[in-house]
C-alpha positions in Angstrom: -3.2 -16.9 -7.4 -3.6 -19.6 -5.0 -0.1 -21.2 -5.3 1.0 -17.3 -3.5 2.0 -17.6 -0.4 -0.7 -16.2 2.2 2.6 -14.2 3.2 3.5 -12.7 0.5 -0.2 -11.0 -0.3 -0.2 -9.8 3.6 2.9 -8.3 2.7 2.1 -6.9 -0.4 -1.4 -5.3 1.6 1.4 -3.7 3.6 3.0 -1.8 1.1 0.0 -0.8 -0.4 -1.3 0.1 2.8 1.7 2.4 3.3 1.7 3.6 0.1 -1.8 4.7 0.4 -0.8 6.6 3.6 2.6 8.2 2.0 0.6 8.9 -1.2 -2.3 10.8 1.0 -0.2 12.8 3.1 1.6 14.2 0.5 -1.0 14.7 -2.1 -2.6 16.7 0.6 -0.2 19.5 0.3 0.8 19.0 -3.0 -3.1 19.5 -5.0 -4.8 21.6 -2.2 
């Protein structure tokens, strides 16, 4: 893990961060 750039695991943070957010959203209408 250390030899990962400090960029690349921000960015992969990102995408998880938006996935979270896209994933919320929707399941929201989806399961209520």
């Amino acid at each position: 893990m250390e030899d990962i750039p400090s960029t690349l695991i921000s960015q992969e943070d990102e995408i998880v961060d938006k996935l979270h957010s896209l994933s919320n959203s929707k399941n929201a209408g989806f399961f209520d």
